[in-house]
C-alpha positions as CSV (number, residue, x, y, z in Angstrom):
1,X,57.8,115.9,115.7
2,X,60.3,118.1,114.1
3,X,57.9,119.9,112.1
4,X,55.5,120.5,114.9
5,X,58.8,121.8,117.1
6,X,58.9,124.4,114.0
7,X,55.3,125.3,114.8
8,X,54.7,123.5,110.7
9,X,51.6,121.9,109.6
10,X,52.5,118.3,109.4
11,X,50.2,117.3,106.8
12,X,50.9,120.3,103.9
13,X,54.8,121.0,105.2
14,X,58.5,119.4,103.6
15,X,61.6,118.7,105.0
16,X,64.0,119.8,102.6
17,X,67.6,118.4,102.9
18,X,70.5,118.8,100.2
19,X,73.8,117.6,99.5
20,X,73.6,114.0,100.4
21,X,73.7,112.0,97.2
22,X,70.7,110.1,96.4
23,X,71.6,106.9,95.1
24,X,69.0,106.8,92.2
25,X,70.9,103.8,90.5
26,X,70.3,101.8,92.9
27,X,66.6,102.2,93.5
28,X,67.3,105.1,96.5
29,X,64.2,108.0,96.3
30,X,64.7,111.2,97.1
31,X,61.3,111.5,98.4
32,X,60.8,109.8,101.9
33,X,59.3,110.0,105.0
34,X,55.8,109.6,103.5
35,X,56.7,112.7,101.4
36,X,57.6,114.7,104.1
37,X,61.0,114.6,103.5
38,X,62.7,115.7,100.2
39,X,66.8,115.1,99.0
40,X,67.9,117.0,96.5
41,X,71.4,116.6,95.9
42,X,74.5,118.7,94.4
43,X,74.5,116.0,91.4
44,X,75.5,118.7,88.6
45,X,79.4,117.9,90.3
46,X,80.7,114.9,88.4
47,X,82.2,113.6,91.7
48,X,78.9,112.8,93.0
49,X,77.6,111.2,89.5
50,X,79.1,107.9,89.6
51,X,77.5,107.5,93.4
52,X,74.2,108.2,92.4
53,X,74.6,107.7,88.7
54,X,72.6,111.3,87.9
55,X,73.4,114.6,87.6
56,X,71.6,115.6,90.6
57,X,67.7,116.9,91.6
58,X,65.9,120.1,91.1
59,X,62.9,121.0,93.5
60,X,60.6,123.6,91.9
61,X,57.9,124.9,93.8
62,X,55.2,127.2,92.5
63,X,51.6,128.1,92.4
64,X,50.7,124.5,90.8
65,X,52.3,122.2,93.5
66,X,55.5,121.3,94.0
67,X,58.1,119.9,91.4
68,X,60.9,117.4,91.4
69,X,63.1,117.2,88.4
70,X,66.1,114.4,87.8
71,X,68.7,115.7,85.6
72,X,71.0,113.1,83.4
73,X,74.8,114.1,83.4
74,X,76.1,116.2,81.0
75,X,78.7,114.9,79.0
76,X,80.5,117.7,77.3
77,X,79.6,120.5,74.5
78,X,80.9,118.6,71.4
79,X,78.4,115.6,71.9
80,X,75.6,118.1,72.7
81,X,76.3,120.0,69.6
82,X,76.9,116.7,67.6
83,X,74.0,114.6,68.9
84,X,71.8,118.1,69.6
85,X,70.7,116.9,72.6
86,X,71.0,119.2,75.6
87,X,70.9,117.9,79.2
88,X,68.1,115.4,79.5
89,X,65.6,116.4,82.7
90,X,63.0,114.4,83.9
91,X,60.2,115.5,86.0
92,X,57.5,114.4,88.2
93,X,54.7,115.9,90.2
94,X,55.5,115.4,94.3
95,X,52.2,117.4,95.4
96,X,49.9,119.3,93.0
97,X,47.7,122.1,94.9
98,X,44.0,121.4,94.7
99,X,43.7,125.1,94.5
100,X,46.0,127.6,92.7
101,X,48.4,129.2,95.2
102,X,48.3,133.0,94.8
103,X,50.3,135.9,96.5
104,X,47.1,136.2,98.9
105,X,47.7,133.2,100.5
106,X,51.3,133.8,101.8
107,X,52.6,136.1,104.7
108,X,53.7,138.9,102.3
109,X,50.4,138.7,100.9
110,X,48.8,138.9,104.2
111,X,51.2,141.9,105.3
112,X,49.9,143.8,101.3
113,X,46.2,143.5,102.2
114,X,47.5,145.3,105.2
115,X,49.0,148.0,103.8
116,X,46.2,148.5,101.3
117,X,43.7,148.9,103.8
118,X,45.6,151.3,105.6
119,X,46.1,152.9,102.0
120,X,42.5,152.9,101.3
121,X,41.6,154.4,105.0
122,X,44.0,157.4,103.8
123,X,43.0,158.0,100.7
124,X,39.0,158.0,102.3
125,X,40.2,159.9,105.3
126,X,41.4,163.0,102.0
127,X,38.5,162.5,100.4
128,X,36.4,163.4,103.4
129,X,38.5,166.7,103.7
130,X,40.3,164.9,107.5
131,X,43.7,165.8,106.2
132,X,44.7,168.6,104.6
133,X,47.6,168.4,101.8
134,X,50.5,170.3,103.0
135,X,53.8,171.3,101.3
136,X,57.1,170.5,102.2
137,X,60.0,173.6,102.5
């Protein structure tokens, strides 16, 4: 319902809610609600770590799909540099797009075709000798 009351597509839209720790070491998802809803948490604070025993989620979205990434805590710069291990992320797919999002498809992209028409109408409207350059004092 609340997606609908947002005028959202229920089937392609996300919920995204942050700062509740996900208790990953217990079993706890941060994907729920059928995929619907996401929780990404503020894990990288080491107060939150022993509560959900990461170091928090990233959600990346982009052209390909959309992205969730687990990160492992960090420890502290002498056993990175010693062990050469730098923090440890681990990703998984939460929706890949069955076609390649491209600027086209969003509203900005639907406001630039716009503009370009209205561009190209100009530069035609020159062309045709219905404007005449002028100069500016």
């Amino acid at each position: 319902k609340i997606l609908h009351a947002f005028g959202l597509d229920p089937q392609t839209s996300h919920i995204i809610n942050g700062h509740v720790p996900v208790k990953t070491q217990e079993g706890e998802s941060p994907i729920k609600a059928n995929g619907r809803l996401l929780v990404i948490d503020g894990g990288f604070a080491k107060s939150y770590q022993k509560t959900t025993g990461i170091a928090g989620y990233t959600l990346i979205y982009n052209s390909y799909g959309l992205q969730l990434v687990s990160h492992e805590p960090f420890e502290n710069i002498d056993k990175a540099l010693s062990t050469e291990k730098d923090i440890r992320s681990t990703s998984f797919v939460v929706e890949q797009a069955l076609e390649r999002q491209k600027v086209s498809h969003t509203d900005i992209g639907g406001k630039l075709k716009k503009q370009i028409y209205f561009l190209e109408m100009l530069i035609t409207a020159y062309r045709k000798g219905l404007l005449q350059e002028t100069s500016t004092p």
